[in-house]
Biopython code that builds the backbone (N, CA, C, O; Angstrom):
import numpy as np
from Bio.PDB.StructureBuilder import StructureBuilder

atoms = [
    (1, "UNK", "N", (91.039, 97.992, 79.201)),
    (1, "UNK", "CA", (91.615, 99.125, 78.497)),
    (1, "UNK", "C", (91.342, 100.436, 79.246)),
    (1, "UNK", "O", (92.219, 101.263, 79.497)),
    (2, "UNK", "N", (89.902, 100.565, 79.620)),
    (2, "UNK", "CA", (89.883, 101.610, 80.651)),
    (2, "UNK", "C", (90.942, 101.966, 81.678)),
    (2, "UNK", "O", (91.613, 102.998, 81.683)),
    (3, "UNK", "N", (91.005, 100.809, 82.682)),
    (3, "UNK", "CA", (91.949, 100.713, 83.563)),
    (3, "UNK", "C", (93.872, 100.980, 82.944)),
    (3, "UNK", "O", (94.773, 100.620, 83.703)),
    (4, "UNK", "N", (94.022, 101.258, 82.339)),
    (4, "UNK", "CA", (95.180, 101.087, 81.578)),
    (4, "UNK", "C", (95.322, 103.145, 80.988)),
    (4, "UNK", "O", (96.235, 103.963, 81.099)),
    (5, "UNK", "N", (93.821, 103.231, 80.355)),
    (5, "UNK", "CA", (94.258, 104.475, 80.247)),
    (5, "UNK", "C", (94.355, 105.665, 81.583)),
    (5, "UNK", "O", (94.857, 106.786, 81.672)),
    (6, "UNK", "N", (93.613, 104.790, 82.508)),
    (6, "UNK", "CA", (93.637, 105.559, 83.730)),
    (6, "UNK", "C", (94.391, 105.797, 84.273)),
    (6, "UNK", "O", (94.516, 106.876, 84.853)),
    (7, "UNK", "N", (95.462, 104.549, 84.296)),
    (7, "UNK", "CA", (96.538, 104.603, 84.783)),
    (7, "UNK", "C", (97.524, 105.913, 83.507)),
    (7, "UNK", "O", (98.201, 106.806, 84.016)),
    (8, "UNK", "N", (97.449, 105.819, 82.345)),
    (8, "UNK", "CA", (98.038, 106.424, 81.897)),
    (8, "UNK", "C", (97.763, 108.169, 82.556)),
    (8, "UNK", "O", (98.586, 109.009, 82.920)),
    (9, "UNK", "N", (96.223, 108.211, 82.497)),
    (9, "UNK", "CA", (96.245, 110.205, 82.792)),
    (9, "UNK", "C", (96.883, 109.858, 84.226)),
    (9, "UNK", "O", (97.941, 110.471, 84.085)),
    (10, "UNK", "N", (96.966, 109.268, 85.568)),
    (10, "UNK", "CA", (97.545, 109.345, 86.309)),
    (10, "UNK", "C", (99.117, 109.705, 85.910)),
    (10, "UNK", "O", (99.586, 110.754, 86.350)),
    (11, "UNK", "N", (99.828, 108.949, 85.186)),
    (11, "UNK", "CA", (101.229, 109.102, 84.960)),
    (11, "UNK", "C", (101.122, 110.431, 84.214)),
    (11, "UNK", "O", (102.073, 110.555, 83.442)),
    (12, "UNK", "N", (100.621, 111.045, 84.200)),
    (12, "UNK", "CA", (100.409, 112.540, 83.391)),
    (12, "UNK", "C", (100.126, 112.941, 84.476)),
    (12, "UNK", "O", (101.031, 113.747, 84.690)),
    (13, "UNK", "N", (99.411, 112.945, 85.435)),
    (13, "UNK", "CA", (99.493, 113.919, 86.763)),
    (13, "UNK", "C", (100.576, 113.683, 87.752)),
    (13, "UNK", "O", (101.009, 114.471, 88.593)),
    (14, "UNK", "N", (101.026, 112.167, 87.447)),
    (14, "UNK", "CA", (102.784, 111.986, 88.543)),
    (14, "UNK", "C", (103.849, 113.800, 87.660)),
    (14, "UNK", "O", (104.449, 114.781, 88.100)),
    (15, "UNK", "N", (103.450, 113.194, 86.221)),
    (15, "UNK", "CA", (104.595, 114.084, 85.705)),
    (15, "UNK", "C", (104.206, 115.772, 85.661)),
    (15, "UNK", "O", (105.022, 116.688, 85.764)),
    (16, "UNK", "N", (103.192, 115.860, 85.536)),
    (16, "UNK", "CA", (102.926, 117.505, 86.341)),
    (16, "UNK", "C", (103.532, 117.689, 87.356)),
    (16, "UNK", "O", (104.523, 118.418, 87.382)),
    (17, "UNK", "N", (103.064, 117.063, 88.416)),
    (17, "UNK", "CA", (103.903, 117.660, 89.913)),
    (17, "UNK", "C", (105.205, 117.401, 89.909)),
    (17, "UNK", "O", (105.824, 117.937, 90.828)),
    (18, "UNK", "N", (106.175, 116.372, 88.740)),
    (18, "UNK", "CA", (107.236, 116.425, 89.100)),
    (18, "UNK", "C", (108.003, 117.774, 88.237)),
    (18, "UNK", "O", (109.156, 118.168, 88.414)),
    (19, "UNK", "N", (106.944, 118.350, 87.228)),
    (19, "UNK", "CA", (107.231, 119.393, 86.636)),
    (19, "UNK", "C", (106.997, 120.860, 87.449)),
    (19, "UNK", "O", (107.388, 121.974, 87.100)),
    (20, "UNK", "N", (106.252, 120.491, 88.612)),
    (20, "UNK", "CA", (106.023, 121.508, 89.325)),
    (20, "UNK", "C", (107.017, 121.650, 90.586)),
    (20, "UNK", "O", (107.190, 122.661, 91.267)),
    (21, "UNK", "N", (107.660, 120.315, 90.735)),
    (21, "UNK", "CA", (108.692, 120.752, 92.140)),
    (21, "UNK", "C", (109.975, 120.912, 91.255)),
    (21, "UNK", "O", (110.994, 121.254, 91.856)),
    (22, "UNK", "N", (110.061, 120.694, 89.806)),
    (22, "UNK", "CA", (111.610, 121.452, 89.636)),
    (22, "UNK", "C", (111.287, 122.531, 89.056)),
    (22, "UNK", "O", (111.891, 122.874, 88.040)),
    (23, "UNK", "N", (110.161, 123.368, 89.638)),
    (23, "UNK", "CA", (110.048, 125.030, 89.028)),
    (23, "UNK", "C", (110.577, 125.815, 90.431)),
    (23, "UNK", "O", (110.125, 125.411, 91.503)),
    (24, "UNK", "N", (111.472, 126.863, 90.418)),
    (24, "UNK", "CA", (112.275, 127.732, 91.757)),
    (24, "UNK", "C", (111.034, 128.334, 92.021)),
    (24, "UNK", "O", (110.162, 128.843, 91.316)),
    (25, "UNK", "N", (111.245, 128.062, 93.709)),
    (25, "UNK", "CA", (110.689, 128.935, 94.244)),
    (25, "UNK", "C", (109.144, 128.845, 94.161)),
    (25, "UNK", "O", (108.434, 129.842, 94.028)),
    (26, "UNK", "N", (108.638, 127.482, 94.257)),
    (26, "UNK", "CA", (107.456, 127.018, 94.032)),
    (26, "UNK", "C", (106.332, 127.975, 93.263)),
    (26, "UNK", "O", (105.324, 128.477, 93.759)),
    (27, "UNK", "N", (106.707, 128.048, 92.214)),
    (27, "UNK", "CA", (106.030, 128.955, 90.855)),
    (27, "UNK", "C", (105.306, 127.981, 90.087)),
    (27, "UNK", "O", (104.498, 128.247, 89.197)),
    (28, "UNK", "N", (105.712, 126.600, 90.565)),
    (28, "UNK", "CA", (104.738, 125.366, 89.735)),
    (28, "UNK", "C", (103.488, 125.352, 89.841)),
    (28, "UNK", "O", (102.784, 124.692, 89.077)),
    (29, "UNK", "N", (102.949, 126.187, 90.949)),
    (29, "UNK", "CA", (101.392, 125.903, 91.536)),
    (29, "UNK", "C", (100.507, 125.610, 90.722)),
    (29, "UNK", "O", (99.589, 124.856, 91.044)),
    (30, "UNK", "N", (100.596, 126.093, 89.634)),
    (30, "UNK", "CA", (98.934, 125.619, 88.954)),
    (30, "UNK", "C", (99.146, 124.196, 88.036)),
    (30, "UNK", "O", (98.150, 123.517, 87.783)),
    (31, "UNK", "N", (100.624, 123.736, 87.502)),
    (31, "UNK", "CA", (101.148, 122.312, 87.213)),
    (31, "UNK", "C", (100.697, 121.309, 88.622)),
    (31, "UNK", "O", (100.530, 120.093, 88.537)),
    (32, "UNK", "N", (100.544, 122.124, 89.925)),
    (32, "UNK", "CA", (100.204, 121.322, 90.759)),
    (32, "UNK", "C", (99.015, 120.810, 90.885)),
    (32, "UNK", "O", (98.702, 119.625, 91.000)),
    (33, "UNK", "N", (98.278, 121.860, 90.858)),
    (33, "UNK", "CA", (96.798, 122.153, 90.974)),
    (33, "UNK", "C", (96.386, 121.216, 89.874)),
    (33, "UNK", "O", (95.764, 120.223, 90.253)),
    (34, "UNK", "N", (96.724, 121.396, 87.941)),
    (34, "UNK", "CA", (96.168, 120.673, 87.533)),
    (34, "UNK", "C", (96.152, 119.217, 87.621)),
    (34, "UNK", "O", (95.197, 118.495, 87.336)),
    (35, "UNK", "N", (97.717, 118.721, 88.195)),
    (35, "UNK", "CA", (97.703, 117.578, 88.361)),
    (35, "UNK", "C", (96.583, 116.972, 89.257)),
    (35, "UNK", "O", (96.161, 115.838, 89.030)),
    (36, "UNK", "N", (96.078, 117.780, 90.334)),
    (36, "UNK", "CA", (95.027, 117.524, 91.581)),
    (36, "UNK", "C", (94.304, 116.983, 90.837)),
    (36, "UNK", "O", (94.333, 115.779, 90.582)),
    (37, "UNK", "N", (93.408, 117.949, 90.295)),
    (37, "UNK", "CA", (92.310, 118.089, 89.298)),
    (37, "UNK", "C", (92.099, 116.571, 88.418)),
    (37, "UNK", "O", (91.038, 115.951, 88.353)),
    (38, "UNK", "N", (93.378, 116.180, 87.788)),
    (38, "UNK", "CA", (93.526, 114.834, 87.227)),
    (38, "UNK", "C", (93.144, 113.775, 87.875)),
    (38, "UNK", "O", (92.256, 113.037, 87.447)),
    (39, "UNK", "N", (93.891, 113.544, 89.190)),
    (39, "UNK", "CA", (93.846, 112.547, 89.883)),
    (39, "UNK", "C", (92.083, 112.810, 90.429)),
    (39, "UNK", "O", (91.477, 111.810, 90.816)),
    (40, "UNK", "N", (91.530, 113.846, 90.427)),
    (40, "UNK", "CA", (90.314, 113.323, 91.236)),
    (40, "UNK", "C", (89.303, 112.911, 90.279)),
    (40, "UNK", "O", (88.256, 112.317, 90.536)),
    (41, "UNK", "N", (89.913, 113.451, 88.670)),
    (41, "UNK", "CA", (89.001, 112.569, 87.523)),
    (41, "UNK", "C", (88.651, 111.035, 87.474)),
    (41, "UNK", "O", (87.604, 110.444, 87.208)),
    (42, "UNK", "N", (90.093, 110.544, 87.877)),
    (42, "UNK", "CA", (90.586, 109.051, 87.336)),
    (42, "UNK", "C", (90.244, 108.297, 88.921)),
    (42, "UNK", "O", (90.637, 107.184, 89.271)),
    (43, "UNK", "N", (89.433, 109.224, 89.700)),
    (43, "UNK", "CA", (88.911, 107.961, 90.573)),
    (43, "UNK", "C", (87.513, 107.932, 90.496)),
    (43, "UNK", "O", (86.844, 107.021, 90.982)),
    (44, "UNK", "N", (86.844, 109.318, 89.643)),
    (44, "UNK", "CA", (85.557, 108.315, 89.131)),
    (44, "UNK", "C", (85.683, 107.554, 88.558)),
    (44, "UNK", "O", (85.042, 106.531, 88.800)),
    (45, "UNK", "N", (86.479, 107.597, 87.590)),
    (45, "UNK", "CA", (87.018, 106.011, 86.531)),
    (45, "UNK", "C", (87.378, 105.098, 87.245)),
    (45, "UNK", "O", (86.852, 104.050, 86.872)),
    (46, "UNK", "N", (88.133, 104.951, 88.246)),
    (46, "UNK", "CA", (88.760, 103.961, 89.090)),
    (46, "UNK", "C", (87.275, 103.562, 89.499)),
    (46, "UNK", "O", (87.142, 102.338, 89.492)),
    (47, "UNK", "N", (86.055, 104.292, 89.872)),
    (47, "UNK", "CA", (85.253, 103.488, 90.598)),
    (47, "UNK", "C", (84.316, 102.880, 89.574)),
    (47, "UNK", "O", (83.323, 102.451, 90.161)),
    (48, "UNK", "N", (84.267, 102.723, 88.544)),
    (48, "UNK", "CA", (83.658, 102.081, 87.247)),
    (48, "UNK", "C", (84.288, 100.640, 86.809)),
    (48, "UNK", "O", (83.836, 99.565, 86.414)),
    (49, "UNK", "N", (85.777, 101.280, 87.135)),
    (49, "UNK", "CA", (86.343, 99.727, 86.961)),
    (49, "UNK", "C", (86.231, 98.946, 87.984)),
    (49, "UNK", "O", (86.054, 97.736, 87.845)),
    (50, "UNK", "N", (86.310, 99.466, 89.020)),
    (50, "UNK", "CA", (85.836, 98.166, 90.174)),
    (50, "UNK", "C", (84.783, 97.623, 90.425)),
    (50, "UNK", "O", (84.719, 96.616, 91.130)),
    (51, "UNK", "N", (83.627, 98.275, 89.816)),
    (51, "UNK", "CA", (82.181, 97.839, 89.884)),
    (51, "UNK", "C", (82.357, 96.386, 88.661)),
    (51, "UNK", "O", (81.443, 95.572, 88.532)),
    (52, "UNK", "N", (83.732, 96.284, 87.828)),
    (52, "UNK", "CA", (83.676, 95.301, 86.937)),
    (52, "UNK", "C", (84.910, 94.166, 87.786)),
    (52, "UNK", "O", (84.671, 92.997, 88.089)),
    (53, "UNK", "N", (86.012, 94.786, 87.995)),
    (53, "UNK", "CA", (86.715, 93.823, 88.213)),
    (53, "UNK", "C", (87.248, 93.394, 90.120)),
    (53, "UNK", "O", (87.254, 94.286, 90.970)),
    (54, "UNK", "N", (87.537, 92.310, 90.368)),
    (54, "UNK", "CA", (87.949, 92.605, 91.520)),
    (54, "UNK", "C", (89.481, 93.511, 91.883)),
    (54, "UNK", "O", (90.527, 93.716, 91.266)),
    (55, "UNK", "N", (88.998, 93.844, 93.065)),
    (55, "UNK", "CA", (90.248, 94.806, 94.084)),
    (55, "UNK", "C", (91.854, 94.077, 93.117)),
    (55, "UNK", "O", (92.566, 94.712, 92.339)),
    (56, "UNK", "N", (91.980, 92.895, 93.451)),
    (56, "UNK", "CA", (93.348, 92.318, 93.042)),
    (56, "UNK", "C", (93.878, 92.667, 91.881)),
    (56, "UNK", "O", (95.029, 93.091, 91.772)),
    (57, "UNK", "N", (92.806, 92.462, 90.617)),
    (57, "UNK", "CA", (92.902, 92.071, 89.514)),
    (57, "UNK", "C", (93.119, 93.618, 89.222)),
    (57, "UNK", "O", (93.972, 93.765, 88.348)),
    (58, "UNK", "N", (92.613, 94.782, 89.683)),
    (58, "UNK", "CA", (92.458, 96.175, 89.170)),
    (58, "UNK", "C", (93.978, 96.775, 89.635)),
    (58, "UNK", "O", (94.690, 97.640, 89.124)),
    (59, "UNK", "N", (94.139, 95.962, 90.782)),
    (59, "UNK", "CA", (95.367, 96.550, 91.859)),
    (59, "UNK", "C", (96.500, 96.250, 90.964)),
    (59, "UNK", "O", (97.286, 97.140, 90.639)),
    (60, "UNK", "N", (96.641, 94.781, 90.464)),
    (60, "UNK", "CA", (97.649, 94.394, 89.581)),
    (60, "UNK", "C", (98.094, 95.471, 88.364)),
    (60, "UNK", "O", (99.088, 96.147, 88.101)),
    (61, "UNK", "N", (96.713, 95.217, 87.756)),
    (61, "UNK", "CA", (96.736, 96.629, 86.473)),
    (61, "UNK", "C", (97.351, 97.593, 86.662)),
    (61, "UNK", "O", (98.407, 97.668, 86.034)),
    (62, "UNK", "N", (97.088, 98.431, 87.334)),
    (62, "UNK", "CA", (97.287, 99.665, 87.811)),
    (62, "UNK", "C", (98.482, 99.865, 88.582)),
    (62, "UNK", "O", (99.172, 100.831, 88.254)),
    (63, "UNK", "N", (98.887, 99.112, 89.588)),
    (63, "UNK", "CA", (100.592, 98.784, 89.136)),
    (63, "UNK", "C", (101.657, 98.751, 88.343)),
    (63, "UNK", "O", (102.629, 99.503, 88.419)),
    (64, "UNK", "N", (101.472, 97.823, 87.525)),
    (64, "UNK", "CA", (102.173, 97.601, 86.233)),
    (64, "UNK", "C", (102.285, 98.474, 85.426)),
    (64, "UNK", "O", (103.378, 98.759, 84.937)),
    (65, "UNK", "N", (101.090, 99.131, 85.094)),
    (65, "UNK", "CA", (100.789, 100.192, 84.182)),
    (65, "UNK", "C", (101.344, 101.056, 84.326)),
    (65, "UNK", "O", (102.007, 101.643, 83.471)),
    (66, "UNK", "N", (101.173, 101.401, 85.686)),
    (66, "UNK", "CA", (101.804, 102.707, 86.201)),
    (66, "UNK", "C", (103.456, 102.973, 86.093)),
    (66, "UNK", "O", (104.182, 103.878, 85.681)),
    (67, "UNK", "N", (103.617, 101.701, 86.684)),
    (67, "UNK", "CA", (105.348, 101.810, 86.817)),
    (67, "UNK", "C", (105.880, 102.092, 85.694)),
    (67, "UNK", "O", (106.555, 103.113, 85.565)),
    (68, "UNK", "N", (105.575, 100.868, 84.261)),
    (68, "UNK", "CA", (105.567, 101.309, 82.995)),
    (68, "UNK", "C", (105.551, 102.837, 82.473)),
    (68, "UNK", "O", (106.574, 103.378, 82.055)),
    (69, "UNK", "N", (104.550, 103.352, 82.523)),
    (69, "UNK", "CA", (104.180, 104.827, 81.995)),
    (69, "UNK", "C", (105.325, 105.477, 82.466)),
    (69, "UNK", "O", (106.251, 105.751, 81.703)),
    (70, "UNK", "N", (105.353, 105.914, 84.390)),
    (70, "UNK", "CA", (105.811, 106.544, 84.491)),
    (70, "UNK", "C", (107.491, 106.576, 84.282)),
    (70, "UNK", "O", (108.080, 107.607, 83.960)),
    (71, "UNK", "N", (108.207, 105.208, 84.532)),
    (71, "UNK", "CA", (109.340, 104.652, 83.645)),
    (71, "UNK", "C", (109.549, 105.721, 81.890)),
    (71, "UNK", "O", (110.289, 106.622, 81.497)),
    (72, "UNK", "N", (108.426, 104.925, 81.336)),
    (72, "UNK", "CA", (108.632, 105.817, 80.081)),
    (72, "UNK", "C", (108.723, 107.338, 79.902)),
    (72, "UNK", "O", (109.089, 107.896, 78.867)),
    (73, "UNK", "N", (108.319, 107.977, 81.110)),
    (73, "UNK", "CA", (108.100, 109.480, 81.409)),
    (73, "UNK", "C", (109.324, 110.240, 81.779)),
    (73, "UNK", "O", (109.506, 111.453, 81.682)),
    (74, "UNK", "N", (110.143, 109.308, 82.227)),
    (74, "UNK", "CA", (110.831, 109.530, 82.731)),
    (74, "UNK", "C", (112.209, 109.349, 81.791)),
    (74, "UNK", "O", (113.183, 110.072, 82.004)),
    (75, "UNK", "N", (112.217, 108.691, 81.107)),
    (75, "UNK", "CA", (113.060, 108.501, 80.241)),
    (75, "UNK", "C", (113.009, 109.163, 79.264)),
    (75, "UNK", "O", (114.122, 109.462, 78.831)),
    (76, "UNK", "N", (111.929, 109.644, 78.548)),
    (76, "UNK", "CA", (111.256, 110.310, 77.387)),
    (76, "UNK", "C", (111.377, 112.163, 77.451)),
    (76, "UNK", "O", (111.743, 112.980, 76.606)),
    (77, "UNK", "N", (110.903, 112.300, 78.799)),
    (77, "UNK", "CA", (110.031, 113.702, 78.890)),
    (77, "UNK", "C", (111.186, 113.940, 80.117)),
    (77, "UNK", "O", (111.157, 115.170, 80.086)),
    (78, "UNK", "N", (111.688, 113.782, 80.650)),
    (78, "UNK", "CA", (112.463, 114.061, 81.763)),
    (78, "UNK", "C", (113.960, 113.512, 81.903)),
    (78, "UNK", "O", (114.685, 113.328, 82.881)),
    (79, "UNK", "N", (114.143, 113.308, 80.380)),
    (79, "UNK", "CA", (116.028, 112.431, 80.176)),
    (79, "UNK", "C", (116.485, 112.358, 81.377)),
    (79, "UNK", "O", (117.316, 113.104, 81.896)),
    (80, "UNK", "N", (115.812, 111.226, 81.951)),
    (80, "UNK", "CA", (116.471, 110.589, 83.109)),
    (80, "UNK", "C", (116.950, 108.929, 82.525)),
    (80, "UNK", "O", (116.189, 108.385, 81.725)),
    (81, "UNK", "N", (117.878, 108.393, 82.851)),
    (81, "UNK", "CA", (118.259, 107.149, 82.477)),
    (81, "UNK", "C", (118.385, 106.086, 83.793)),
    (81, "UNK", "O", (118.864, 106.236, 84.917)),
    (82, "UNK", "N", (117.793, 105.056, 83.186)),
    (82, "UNK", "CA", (117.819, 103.904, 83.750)),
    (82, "UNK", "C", (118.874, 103.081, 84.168)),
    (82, "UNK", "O", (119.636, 103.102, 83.201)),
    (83, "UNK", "N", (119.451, 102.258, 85.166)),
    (83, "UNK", "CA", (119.888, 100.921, 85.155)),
    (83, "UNK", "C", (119.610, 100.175, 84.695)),
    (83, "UNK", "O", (118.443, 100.023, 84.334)),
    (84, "UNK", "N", (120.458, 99.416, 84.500)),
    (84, "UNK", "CA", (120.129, 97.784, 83.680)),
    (84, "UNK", "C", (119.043, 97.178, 84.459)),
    (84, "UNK", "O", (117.967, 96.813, 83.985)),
    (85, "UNK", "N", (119.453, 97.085, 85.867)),
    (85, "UNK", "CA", (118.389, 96.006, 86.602)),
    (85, "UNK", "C", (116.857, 96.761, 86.452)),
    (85, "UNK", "O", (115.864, 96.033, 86.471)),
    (86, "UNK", "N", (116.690, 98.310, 86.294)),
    (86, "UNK", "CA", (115.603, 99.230, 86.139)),
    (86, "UNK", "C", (114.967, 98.469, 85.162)),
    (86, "UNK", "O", (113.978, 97.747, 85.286)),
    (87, "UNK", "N", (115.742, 98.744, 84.031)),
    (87, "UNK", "CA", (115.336, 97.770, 82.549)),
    (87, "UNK", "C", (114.729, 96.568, 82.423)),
    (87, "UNK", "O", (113.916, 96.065, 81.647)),
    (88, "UNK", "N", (115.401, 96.198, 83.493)),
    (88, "UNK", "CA", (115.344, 94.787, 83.569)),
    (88, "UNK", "C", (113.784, 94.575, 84.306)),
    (88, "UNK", "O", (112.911, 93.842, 83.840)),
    (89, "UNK", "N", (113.702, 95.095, 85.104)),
    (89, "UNK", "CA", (112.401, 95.406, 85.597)),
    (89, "UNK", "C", (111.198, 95.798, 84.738)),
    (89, "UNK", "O", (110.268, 95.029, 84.494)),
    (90, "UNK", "N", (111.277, 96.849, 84.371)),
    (90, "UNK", "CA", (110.108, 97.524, 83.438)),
    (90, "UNK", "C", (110.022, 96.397, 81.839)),
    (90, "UNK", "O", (109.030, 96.439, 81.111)),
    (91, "UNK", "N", (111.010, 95.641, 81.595)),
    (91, "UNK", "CA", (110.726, 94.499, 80.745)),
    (91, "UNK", "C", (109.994, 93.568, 81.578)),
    (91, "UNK", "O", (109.065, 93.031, 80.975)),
    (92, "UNK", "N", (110.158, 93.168, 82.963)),
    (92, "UNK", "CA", (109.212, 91.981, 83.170)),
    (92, "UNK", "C", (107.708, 92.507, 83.540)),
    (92, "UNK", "O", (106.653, 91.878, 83.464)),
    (93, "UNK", "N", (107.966, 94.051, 84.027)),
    (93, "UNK", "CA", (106.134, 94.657, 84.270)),
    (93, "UNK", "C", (105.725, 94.502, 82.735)),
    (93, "UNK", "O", (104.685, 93.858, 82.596)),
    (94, "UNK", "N", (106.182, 94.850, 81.819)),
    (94, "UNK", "CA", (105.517, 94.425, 80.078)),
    (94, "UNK", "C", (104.998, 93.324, 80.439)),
    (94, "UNK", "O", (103.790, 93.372, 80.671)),
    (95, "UNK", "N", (105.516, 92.335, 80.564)),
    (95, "UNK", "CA", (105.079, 90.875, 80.209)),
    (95, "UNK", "C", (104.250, 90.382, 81.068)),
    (95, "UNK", "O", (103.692, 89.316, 80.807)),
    (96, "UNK", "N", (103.985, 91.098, 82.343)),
    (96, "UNK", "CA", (103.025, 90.907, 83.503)),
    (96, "UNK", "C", (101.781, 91.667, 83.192)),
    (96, "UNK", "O", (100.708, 91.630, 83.796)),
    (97, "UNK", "N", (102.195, 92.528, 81.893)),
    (97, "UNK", "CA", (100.684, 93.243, 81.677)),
    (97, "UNK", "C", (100.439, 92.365, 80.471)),
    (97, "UNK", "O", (99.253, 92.043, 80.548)),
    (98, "UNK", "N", (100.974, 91.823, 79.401)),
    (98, "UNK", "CA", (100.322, 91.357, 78.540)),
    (98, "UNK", "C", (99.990, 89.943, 79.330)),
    (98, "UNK", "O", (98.978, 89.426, 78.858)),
    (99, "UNK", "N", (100.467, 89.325, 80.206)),
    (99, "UNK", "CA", (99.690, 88.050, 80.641)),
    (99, "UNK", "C", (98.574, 88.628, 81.183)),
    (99, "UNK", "O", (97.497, 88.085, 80.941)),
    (100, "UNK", "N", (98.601, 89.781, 81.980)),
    (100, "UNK", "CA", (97.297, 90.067, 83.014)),
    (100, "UNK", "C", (95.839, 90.360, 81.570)),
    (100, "UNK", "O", (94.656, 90.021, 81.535)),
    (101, "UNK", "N", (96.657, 91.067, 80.665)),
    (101, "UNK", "CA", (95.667, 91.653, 79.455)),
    (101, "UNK", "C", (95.067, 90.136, 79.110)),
    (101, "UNK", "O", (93.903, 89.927, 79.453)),
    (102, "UNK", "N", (95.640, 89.306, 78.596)),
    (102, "UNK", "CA", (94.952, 87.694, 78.237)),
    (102, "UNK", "C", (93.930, 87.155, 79.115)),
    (102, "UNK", "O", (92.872, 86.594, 78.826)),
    (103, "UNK", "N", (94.618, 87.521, 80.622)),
    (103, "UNK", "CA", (93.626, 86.805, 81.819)),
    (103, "UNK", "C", (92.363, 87.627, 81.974)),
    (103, "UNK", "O", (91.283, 87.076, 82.186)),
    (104, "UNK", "N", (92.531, 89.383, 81.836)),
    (104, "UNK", "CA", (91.495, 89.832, 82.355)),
    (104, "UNK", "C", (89.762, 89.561, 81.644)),
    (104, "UNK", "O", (88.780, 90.036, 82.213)),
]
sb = StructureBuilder()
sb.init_structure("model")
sb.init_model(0)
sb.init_chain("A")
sb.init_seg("    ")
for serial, (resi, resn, name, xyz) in enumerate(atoms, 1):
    if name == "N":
        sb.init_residue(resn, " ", resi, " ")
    sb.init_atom(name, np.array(xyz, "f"), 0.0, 1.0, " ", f" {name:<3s}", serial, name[0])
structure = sb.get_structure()
């Protein structure tokens, strides 16, 4: 679950900076900055979870998760729309996280 929310504040710092490169005239700077700030939180966390799980098993997570989130971010917070095959995709990362969630 750790690994999962980590991945989530990451997809909160993807979507800062993407909130910061559609500001004119690069006025996003501090959407940038905080996103920095995020990402260097979530690798002390990143290094807590690896002291538990192996490289693969964390790598998988954090994949999936990610693509997921930021998918939903994107659709949600940034009315961007998907393809079918997109769809089609982010339905089989679901089901690759609830098998990985059973295995871990």
């Amino acid at each position: 679950m750790i690994g999962i929310g980590l991945s989530l504040i990451t997809a909160l710092a993807d979507g800062l900076i993407k909130h910061a490169a559609l500001q004119e005239r690069f006025s996003g700077w501090t959407w940038l900055l905080t996103a920095a700030f995020l990402y260097g939180l979530t690798a002390f966390g990143w290094f807590f979870v690896l002291r538990k799980f192996k490289l693969s098993t964390a790598g998988t997570l954090y994949a999936v998760s990610i693509a997921v989130f930021l998918a939903l971010l994107g659709i949600f917070y940034f009315k961007e729309h998907l393809a079918p095959m997109e769809i089609f995709g982010i339905i089989l990362a679901l089901v690759a996280l609830i098998i990985l969630g059973r295995f871990a």
